[in-house]
N, C-alpha and C positions, 0 to 999 in steps of 0.2 A: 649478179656480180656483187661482188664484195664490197665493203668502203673501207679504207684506209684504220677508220675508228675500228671496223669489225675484225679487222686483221689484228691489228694493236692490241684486241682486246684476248682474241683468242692466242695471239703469239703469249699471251702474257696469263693466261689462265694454263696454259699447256706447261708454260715455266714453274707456273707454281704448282702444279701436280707430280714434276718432274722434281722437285724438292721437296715434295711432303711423302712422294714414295723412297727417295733418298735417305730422308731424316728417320721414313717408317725402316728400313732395311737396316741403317746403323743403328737405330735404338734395340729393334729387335736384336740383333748381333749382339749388343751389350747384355741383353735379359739371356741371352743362349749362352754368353762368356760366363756370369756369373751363376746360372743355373748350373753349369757344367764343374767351376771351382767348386761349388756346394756340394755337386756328388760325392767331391774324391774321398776316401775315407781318409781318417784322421792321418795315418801313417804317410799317405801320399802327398798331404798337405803338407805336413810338417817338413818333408821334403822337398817341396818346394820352397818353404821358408828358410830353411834351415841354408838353401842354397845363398838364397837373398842376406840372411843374417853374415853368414861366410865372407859374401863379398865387401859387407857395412865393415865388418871385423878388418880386414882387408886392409880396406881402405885408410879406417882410423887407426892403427900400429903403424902406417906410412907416415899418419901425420902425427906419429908418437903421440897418439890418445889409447889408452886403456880401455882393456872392454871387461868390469869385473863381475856384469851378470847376465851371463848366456840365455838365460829365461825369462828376463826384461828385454831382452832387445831383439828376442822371438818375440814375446806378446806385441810389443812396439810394433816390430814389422808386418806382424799378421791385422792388427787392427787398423794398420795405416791404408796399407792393402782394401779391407773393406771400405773406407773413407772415401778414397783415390778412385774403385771402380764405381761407387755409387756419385760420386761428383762427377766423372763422366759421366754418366745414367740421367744423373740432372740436366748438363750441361746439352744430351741430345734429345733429353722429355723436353723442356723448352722449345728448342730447335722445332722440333713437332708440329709440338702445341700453337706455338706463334705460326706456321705457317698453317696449320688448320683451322686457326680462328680467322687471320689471313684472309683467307678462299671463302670468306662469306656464308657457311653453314649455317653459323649462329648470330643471332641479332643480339648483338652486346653496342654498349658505346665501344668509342675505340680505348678510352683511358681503361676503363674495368679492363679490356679484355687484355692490352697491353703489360698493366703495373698489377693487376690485383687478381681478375677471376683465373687470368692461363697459367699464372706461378702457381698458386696457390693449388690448382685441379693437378699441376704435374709435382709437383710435391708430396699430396697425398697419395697420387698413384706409385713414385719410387716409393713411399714410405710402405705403402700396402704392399709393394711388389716387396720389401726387403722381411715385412712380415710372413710372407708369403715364402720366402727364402731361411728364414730360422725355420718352421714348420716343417719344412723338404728336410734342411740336416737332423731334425730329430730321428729320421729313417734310416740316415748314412750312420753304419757303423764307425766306431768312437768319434762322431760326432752329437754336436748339441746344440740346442736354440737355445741363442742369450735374448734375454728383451737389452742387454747394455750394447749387444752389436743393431739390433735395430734402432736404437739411438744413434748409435756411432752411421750406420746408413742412411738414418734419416737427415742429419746431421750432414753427411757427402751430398743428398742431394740436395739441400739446400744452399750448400757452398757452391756447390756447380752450378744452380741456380741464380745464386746473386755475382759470380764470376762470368758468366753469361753478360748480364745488365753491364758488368764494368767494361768489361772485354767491347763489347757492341757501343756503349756510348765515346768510348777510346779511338775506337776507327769512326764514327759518325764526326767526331770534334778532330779528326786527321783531315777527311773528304772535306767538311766545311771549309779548313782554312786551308787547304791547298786550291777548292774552287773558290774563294777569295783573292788569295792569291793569282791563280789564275784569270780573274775576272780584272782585275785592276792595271 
């Protein structure tokens, strides 16, 4: 028969498995999103930007702003684009990473594994996944691999990365003072 601790322990090792398959399924989904954007050939892409740009033009004539260079604010919107999916990529590498360091695999203290060694290991991994992603477009016809979009990627997932810390310390300092509140 079971003890109270052993239930506790395994209700709560089955949660955290049930989270790191989670965080594994949506991070994957994001490497499958942006492998799949990388495919399109150039022409497909641009259509899709060109949609995005349309609607920016749009919006700014509404609020009587001027749009005087169509191919400023193409590049704009396509390098934003890169930023945006790799700060999510960040945002779910963390996610991850913190609940695989989490579940006890690796013997780290808890500060390294928290502040320093899991950002840092899922930072180089977006960054080598986005290397890894210029390389691919060199094959997609009229495309190309920039090293200045693997910046700009490495760059999202470090933003998603430290948007993460703020994000998480933001609801931590809500929970505290509402169980304060509550406690008193």
């Amino acid at each position: 028969m079971k003890t109270q601790n052993e239930n506790e322990f395994n209700n709560t090792a089955s949660r955290q498995k049930g989270r790191i398959i989670l965080f594994g399924i949506l991070t994957l989904a994001i490497m499958v999103f942006i492998f799949v954007q990388s495919a399109m050939p150039d022409v497909v892409s641009a259509e899709e930007s060109n949609l995005i740009v349309e609607i920016i033009r749009s919006i700014m004539e509404k609020a009587s702003v001027s749009v005087s260079n169509q191919e400023m604010l193409s590049f704009l919107v396509r390098k934003c684009a890169h930023f945006t999916e790799y700060a999510v990529f960040g945002v779910s590498l963390l996610a991850l990473g913190r609940e695989i360091a989490r579940s006890g695999r690796f013997s780290m203290d808890e500060t390294s594994k928290k502040y320093v060694l899991v950002p840092l290991i899922c930072w180089l991994f977006g960054t080598f996944y986005a290397v890894t992603d210029e390389i691919h477009q060199l094959f997609v016809p009229g495309r190309f691999g920039q090293f200045t979009d693997v910046v700009i990627d490495s760059m999202g997932v470090a933003t998603g990365i430290l948007f993460f810390f703020i994000i998480r310390r933001v609801i931590m300092r809500r929970v505290a003072k509402k169980a304060d509140s509550n406690g008193k």
